[in-house]
C-alpha positions in Angstrom: -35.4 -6.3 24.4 -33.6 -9.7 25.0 -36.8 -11.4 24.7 -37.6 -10.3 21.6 -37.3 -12.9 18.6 -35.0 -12.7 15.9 -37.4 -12.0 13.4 -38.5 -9.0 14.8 -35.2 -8.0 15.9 -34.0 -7.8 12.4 -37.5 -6.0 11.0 -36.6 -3.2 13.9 -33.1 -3.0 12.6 -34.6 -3.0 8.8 -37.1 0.0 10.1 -33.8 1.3 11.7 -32.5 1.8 8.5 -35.2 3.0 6.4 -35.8 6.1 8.8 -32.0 6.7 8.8 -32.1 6.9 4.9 -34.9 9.2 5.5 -32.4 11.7 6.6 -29.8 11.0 4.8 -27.2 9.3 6.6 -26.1 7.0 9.5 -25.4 4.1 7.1 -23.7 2.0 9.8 -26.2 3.2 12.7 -28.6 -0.1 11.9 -26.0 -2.7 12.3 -25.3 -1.1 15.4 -28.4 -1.5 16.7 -28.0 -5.4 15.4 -24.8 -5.7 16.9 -26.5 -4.9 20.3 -29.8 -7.1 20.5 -28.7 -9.2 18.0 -24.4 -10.2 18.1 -24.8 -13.0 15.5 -26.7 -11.3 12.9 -23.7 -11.5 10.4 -22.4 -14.8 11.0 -25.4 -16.0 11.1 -26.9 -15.3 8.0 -23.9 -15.3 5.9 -23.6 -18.9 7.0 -26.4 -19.5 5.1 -24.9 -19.1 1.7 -23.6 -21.8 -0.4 -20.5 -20.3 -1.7 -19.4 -19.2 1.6 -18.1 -16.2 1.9 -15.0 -13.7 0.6 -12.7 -11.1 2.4 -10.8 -9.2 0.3 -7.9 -7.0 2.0 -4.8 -5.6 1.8 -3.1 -1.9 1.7 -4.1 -0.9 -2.1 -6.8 -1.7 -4.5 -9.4 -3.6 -2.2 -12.5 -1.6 -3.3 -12.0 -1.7 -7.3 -11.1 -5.5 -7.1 -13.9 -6.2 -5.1 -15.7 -4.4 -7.8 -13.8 -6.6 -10.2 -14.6 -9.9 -8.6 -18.0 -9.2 -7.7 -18.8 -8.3 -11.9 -17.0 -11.2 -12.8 -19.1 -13.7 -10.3 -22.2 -12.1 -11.5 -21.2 -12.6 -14.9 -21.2 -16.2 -14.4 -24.4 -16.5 -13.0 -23.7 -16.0 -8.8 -26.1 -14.1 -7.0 -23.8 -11.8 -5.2 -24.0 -9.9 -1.7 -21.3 -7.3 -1.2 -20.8 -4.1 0.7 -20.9 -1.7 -1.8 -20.3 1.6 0.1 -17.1 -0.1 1.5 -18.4 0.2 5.0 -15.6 -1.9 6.3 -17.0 -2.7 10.6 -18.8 -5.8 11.3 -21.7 -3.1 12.3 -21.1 -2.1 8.2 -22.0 -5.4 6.6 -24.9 -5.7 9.0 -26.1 -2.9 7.8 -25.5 -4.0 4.4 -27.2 -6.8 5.5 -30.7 -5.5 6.5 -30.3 -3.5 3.3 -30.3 -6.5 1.1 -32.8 -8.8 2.7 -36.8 -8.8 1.8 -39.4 -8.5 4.3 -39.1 -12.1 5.2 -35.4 -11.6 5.9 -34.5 -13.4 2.8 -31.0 -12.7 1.0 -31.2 -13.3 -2.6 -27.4 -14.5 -3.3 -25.1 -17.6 -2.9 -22.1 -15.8 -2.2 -20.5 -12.7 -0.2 -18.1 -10.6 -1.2 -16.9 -8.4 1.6 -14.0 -5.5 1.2 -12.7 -5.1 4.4 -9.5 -3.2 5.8 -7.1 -5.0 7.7 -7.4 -3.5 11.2 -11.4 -4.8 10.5 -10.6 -7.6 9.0 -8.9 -9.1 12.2 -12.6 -8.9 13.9 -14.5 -9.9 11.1 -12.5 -13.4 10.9 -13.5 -13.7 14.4 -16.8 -13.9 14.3 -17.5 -15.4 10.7 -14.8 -17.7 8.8 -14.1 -16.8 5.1 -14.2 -19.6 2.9 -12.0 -17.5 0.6 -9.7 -14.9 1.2 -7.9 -12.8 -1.4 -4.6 -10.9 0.2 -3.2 -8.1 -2.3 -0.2 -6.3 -0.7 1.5 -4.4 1.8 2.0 -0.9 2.4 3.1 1.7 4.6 -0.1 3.3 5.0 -1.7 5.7 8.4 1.3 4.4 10.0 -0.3 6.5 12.8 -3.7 3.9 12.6 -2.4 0.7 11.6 1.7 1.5 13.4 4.6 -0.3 11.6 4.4 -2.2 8.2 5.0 -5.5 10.0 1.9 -5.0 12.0 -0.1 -4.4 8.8 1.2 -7.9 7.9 0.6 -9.8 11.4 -3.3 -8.2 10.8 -3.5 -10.1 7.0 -1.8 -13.2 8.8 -4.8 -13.5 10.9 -7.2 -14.2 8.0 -5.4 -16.0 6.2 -4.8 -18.0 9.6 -9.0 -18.1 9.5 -9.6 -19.2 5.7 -11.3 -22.3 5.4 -10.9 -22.8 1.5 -8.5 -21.0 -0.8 -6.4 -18.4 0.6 -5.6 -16.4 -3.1 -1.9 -14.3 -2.6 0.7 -12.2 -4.4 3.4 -13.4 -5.1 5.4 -10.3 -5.8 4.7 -8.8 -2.2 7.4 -10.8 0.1 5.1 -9.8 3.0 2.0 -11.1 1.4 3.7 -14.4 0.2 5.2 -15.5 3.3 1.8 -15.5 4.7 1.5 -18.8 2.6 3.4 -20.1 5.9 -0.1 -19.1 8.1 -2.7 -20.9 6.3 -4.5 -23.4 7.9 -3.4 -26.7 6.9 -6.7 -28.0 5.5 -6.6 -24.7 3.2 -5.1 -24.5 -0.3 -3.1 -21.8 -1.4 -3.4 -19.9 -4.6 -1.3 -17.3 -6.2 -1.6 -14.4 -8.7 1.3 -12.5 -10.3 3.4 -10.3 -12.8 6.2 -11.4 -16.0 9.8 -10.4 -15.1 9.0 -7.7 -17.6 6.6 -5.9 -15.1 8.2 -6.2 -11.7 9.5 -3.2 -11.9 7.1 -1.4 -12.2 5.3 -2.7 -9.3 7.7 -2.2 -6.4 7.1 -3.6 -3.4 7.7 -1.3 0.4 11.0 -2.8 0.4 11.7 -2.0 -2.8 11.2 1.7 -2.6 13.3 1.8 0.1 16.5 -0.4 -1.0 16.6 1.8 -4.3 17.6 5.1 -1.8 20.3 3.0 -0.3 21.1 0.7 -2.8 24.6 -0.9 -3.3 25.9 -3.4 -5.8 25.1 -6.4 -3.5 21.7 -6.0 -3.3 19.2 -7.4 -5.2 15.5 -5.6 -5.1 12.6 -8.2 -4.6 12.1 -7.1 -8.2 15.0 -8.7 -9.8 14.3 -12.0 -8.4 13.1 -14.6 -11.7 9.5 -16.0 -11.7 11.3 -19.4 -11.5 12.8 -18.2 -8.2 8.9 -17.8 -6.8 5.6 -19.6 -6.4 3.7 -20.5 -10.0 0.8 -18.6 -10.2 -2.6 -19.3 -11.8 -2.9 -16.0 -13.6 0.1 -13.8 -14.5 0.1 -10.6 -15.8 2.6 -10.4 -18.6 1.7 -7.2 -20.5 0.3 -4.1 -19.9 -1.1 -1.4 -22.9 -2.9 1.7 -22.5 -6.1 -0.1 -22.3 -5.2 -4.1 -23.0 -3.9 -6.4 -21.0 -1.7 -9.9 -21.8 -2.8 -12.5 -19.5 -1.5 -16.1 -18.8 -4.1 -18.1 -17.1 -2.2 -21.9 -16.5 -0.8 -21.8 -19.2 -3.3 -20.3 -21.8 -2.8 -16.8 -23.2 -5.3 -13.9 -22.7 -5.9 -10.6 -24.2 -8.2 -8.2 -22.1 -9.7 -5.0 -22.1 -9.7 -3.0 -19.2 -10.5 0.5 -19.2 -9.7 1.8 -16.0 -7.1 4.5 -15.3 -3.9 3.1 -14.0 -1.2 0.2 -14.2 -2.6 -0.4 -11.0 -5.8 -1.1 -12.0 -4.7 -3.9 -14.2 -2.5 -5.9 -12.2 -5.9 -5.5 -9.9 -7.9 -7.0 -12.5 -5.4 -10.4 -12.6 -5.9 -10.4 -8.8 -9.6 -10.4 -9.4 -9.5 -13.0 -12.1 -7.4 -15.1 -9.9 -10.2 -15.0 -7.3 -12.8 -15.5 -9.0 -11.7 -18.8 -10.7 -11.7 -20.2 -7.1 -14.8 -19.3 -6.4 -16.2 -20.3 -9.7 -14.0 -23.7 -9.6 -14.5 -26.2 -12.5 -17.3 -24.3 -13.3 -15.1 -20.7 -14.8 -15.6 -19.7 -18.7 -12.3 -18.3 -18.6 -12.9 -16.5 -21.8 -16.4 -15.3 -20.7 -14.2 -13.4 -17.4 -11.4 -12.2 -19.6 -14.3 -10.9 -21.9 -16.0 -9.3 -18.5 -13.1 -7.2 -17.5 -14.0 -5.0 -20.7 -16.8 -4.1 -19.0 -15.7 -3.3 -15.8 -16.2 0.6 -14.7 -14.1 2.7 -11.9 -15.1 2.5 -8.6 -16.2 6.1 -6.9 -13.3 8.2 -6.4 -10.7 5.5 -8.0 -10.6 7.0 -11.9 -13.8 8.3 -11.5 -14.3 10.3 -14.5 -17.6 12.8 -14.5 -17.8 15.3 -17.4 -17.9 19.1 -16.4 -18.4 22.0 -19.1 -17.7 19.4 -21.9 -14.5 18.0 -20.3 -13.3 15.3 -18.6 -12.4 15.6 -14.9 -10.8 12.6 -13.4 -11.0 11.5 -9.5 -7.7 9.6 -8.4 -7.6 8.3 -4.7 -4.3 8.7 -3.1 -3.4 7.6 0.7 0.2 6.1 0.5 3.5 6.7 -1.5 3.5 3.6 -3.7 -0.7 4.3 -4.6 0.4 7.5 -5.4 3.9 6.9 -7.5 1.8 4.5 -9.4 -1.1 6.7 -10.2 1.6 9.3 -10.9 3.3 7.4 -13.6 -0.4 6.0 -15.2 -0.3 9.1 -17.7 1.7 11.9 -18.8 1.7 15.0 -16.8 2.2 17.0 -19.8 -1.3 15.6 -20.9 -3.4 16.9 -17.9 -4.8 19.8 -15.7 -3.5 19.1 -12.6 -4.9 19.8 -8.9 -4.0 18.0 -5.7 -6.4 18.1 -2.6 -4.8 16.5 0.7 -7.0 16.3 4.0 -5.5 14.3 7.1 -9.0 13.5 9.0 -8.6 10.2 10.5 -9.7 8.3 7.3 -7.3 10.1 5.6 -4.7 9.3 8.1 -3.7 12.0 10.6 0.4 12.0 9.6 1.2 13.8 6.0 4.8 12.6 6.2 4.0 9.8 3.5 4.3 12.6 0.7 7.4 13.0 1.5 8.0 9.6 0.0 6.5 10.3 -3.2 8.4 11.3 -6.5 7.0 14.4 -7.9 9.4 14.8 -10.6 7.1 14.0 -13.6 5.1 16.9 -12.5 8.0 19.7 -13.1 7.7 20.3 -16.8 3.7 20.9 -16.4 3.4 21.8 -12.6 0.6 22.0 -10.7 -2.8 23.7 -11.4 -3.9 24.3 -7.8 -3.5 22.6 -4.5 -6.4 22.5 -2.0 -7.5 20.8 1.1 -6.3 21.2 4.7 -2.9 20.1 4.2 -2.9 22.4 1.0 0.5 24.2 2.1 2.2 21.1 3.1 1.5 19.9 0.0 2.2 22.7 -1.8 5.7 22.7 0.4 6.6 19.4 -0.8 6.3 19.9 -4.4 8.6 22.9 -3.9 11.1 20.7 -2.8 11.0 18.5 -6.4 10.9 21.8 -8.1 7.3 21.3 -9.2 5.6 24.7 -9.6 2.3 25.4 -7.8 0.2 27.9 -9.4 -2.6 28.3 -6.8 -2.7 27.6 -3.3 -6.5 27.4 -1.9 -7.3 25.2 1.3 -11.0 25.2 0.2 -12.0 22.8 -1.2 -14.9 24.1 -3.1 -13.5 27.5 -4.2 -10.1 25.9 -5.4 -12.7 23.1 -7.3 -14.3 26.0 -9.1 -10.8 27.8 -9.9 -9.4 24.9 -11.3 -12.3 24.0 -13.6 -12.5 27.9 -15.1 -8.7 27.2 -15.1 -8.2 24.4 -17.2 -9.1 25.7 -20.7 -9.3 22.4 -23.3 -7.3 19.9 -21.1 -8.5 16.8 -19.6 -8.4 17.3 -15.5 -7.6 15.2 -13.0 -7.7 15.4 -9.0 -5.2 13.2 -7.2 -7.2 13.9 -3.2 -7.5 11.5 -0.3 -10.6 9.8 1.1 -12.2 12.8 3.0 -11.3 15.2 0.3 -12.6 12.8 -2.4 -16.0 12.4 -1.0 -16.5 16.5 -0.3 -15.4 16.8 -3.9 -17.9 14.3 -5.4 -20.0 16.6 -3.5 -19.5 19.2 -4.7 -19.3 18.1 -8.4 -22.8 16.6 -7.6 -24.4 20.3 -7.4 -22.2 20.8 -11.2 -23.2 17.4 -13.0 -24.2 14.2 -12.4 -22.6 12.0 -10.0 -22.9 8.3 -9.5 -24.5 8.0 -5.9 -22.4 5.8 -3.6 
């Protein structure tokens, strides 16, 4: 097998992959079999493409601002290679990889956009150098994957440490702006960020944490002035139920976005930020602004599929500040409301992370059902905030049913974490139709 050429190399790994679709799975299972003949598949061919190539990580939001970015490049003409199903190994982008090519192992783009965790991230950089790197935030997040918060950070260093053009940072996260420090001294850094008005509402770990012990002496990250921090390209000043204010240097922006969440938008300045690096001299600012408009959830992140005539809303939650966020995005009162909470490895094996969370705007309309196996821990920890649980059912698909016959004329949505999100999306597949992954 070592003497085999490359060319035929990657046409057994593209065969690879068309009888694993055949049976419906095994999406990573053909960059495996490049990353054994083959160990510089990836590097190799992405180092073909003129605009280099773009890692996008960090605790929250990396797969709808990927989404974002890569819209907004498209949007301007760039041919764009990304990893859609957020497969996140090296082995994932390969496969990826022999997805996108023709016959002649052609891929038709000039730049890659690549969502990639940080634990993946670290031996991605390794073998191919990003050109760009866009760093959102830091989180305490599977603290029994990734270990402490400060090890989430010393993961994000090393990209930024491997960035060859514009490292793109936030400057509200104190963990993600000191890693201005690690960038290569050849690379330029860029920043994206929020008004004084809106810090608050995005609070960083610290944050979270100083309110619970807080005295008069100290002053959250959130109080500190913009004038105190880096000047950013594209601030987010204000934030409406489906609008946005934007400053990018200097110039004011209005833009739609219609995605569930405060999140979401500050997501969609992150994007912007990005994507007017990529772009350089060459960005229609107005044009991107315009794009965001048109930008649709990503699977599972306010995904919205209609059921019986109603609305039913899939929210990912994996961390407290992902969830206190999503939490506060819409009234309770406004809702059917079920939580689903698996701890598979994706999901992350330690629950303790609810305990974190502020269930209070929950109270007044409680809790439809809670599902999933961590359904009584879950259901346990709303007890504690006084939130009232009508239903306890740890499967998945008979609690799904309950809750939909359950609902009457509200509007539903599912807060549920990775594993439960995708056996959800299952199931609502065999009830109506569900964008494939």
């Amino acid at each position: 097998m070592e003497s085999m050429s490359r060319p035929l190399v990657r046409l057994l790994g593209q065969g690879v992959r068309w009888a694993s679709s055949l049976r419906g799975g095994g999406s990573a299972f053909p960059g495996l079999v490049m990353e054994k003949l083959h160990p510089g598949f990836v590097a190799e061919e992405l180092g073909k493409l003129s605009h280099g190539v773009v890692v996008i990580s960090g605790t929250n939001g990396k797969t709808t601002t990927t989404k974002m970015a890569v819209q907004l490049l498209r949007s301007q003409g760039l041919r764009v290679f990304t990893n859609r199903t957020g497969s996140n190994f090296v082995r994932g982008v390969a496969a990826s990889l022999l997805a996108e090519m023709n016959a002649f192992g052609r891929l038709d783009a000039d730049v890659a956009v690549l969502e990639l965790d940080e634990a993946h991230a670290v031996h991605f950089v390794k073998q191919v150098k990003p050109r760009y790197a866009l760093l959102l935030n830091v989180m305490r997040d599977q603290l029994d994957r990734f270990g402490e918060i400060d090890t989430t950070r010393r993961m994000l260093s090393q990209v930024a440490k491997a960035t060859t053009g514009t490292v793109v940072l936030n400057r509200e996260d104190p963990r993600i702006a000191g890693l201005a420090d690690d960038v290569a001294a050849d690379a330029t850094v860029e920043w994206f960020g929020l008004s004084d008005a809106l810090r608050p509402m995005f609070p960083s770990d610290d944050d979270m944490r100083d309110v619970l012990r807080r005295t008069e002496a100290v002053e959250l990250d959130s109080e500190q002035p913009s004038v105190a921090r880096p000047r950013a390209g594209v601030v987010l000043n204000a934030v409406r139920a489906n609008s946005v204010d934007l400053d990018v240097h200097g110039e004011h922006h209005t833009a739609t976005i219609d995605l569930y969440g405060v999140y979401n938008q500050y997501n969609a300045a992150a994007a912007l930020a990005l994507s007017l690096q990529v772009l350089g001299d060459g960005a229609d600012v107005a044009s991107l602004v315009d794009e965001l408009s048109r930008v649709t959830p990503a699977f599972g992140r306010g995904e919205t599929v209609t059921v019986d005539g109603k609305p039913l809303q899939l929210l990912l939650v994996k961390n407290p500040a992902g969830f206190r966020l999503s939490l506060a995005s819409a009234s309770a009162d406004d809702y059917a409301t079920m939580i689903a909470i698996n701890d598979a490895y994706a999901d992350g094996r330690d629950v303790s992370w609810l305990w974190d969370v502020d269930f209070d705007s929950l109270r007044d309309s409680g809790v439809d059902i809670v599902s999933g196996v961590r359904a009584w821990d879950m259901a346990l920890r709303l007890d504690y905030d006084l939130v009232a649980v009508r239903s306890v059912e740890t499967d998945l698909d008979t609690a799904l049913q309950q809750f939909i016959a359950g609902a009457g004329d509200r509007p539903m949505r599912v807060f549920c974490t990775y594993t439960a999100m995708l056996s959800l999306r299952k199931i609502l597949g065999g009830m109506t139709h569900v964008d494939a992954i």
